[in-house]
C-alpha positions in Angstrom: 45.5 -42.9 -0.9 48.4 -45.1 -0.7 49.3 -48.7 -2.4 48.2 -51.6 -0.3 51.5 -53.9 0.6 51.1 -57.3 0.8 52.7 -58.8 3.7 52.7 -62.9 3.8 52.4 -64.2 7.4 51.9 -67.6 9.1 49.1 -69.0 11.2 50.1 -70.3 14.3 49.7 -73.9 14.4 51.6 -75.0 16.9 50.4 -75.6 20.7 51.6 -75.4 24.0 52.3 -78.9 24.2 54.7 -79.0 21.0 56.3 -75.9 22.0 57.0 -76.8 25.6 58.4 -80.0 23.6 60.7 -77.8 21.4 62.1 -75.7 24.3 63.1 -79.5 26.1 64.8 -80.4 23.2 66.8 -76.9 22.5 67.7 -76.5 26.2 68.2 -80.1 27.6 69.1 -82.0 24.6 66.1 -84.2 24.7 63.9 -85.7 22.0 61.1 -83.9 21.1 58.0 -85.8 22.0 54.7 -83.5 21.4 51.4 -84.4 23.1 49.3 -83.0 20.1 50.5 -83.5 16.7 51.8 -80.2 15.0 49.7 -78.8 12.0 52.0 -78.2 8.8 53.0 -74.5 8.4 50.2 -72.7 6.3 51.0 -69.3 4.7 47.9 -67.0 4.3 48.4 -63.9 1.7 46.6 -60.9 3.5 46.1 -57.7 2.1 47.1 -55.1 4.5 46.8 -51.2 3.8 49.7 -48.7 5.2 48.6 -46.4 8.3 46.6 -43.6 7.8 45.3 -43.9 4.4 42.4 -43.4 3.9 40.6 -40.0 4.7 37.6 -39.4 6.6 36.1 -37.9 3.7 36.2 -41.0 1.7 34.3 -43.0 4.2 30.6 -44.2 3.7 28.1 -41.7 5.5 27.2 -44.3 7.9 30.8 -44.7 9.3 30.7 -41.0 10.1 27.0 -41.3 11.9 29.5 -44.6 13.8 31.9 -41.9 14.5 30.1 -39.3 15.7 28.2 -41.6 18.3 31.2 -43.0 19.6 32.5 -38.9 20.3 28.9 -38.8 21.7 29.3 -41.9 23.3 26.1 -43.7 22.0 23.5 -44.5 21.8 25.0 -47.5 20.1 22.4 -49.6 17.7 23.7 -53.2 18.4 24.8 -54.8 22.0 27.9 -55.7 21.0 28.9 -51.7 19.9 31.9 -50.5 22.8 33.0 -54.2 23.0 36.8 -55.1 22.9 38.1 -55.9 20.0 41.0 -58.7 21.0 42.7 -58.2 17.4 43.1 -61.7 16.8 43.6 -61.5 13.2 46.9 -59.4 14.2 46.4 -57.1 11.5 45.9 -53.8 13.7 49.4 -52.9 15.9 49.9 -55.1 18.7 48.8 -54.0 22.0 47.3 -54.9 25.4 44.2 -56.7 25.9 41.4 -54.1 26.4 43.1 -51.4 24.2 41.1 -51.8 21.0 36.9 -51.4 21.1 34.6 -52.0 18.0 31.9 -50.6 16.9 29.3 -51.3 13.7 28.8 -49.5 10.7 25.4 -49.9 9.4 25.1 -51.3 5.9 22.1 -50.9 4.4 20.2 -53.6 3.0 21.8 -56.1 5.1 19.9 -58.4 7.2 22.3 -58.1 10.1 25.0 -56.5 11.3 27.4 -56.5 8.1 31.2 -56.4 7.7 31.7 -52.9 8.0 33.7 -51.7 11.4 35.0 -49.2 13.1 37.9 -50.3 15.4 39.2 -47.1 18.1 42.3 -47.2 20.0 43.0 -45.4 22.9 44.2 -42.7 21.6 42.3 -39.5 20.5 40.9 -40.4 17.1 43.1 -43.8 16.6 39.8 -45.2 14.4 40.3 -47.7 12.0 38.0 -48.7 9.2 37.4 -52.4 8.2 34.6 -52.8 5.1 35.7 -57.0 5.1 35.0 -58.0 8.3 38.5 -57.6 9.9 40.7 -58.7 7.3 41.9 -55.4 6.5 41.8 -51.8 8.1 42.5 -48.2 7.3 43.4 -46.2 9.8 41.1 -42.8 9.3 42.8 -39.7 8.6 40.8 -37.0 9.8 42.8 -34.1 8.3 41.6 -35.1 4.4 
């Protein structure tokens, strides 16, 4: 298993308005007057593990029973298993809308449908683990 690397990245704050502001004043020369204030810049410190570490071996029993039903292709448990997964956080690699599907990972004991994912790409076994809800992912490594 590999060290996690921090990576330090900022939320977007600013909207449409302010940026079509920005642009005026970088290509015309013209103040820039934003129709909704601008938020300050906010850093968030994310935890963000390298690709491909962590083997399927090491994952809980239940994401393998998620696994195995997505090769299967269901039954799913929940309505919103095979739903795309927009990848808002921007944690996973960036790619088109529609490309990324999630799926739950039972977690026993809990009253609904828990933190644990599995997130698949388009690509033959491109799965992705996530036990906090999105905030971080290992991609599965299904030769360990």
């Amino acid at each position: 298993m590999t060290t996690p690397h921090r990576l330090r990245f900022s939320r977007r704050a600013v909207r449409l308005g302010a940026l079509a502001a920005l642009g005026g004043t970088l290509l015309l020369g013209t103040p820039a007057v934003a129709s909704t204030p601008v938020a300050a810049h906010s850093v968030t410190s994310v935890t963000l593990k390298s690709t491909g570490d962590i083997c399927y071996s090491e994952l809980p029993s239940q994401a393998h029973d998620t696994i195995r039903l997505i090769d299967n292709g269901g039954p799913f448990p929940y309505p919103k298993d095979g739903t795309v997964f927009t990848n808002r956080e921007g944690v996973l690699p960036r790619q088109s809308s529609g490309y990324y599907h999630e799926y739950t990972v039972i977690t026993p004991g809990s009253p609904d449908r828990g933190a644990r994912r599995i997130v698949t790409g388009r690509q033959a076994h491109e799965d992705y683990y996530t036990d906090d809800h999105y905030a971080s992912f290992d991609k599965v490594d299904f030769s360990c």
